[in-house]
C-alpha positions in Angstrom: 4.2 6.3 -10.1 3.4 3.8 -7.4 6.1 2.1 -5.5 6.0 -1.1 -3.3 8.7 -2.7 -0.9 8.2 -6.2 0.3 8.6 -6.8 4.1 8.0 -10.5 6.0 6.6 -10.4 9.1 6.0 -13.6 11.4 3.1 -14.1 13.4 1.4 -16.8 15.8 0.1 -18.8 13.3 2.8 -18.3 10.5 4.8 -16.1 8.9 2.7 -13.3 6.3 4.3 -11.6 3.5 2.8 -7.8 3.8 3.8 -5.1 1.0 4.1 -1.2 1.8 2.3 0.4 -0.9 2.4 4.3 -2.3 0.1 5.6 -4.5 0.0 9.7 -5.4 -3.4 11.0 -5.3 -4.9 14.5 -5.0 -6.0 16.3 -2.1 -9.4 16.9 -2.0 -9.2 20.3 0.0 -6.2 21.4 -1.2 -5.7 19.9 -5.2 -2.5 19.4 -4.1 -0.5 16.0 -4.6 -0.8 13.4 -1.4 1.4 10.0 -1.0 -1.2 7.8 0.4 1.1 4.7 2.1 -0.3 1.5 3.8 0.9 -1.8 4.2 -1.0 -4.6 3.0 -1.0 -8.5 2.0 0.8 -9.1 -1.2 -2.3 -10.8 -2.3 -4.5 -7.6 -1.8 -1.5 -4.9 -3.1 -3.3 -5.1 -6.9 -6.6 -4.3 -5.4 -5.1 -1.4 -3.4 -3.8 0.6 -6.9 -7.0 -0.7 -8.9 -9.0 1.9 -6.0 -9.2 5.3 -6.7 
């Protein structure tokens, strides 16, 4: 299951709403289960689970 958590960050030119995605994956070495976690634009968080 994917989760996402909604943070607001300001910056010089205005304030940008990033999200802090996790998607499980598999290890490629190992087979094993990996949380991979960034933080991203809201805009951008659907392409970030659509990518495998």
């Amino acid at each position: 299951m994917a989760k996402k958590a909604v943070a607001t960050f300001a910056a010089k030119t205005g304030a940008k709403s990033m999200v802090r995605c996790i998607r499980l994956e598999r290890s490629p070495k190992t087979g094993a289960y990996v949380f991979n976690e960034q933080l991203v634009e809201e805009a951008k968080a659907k392409e970030f689970f659509e990518k495998k």
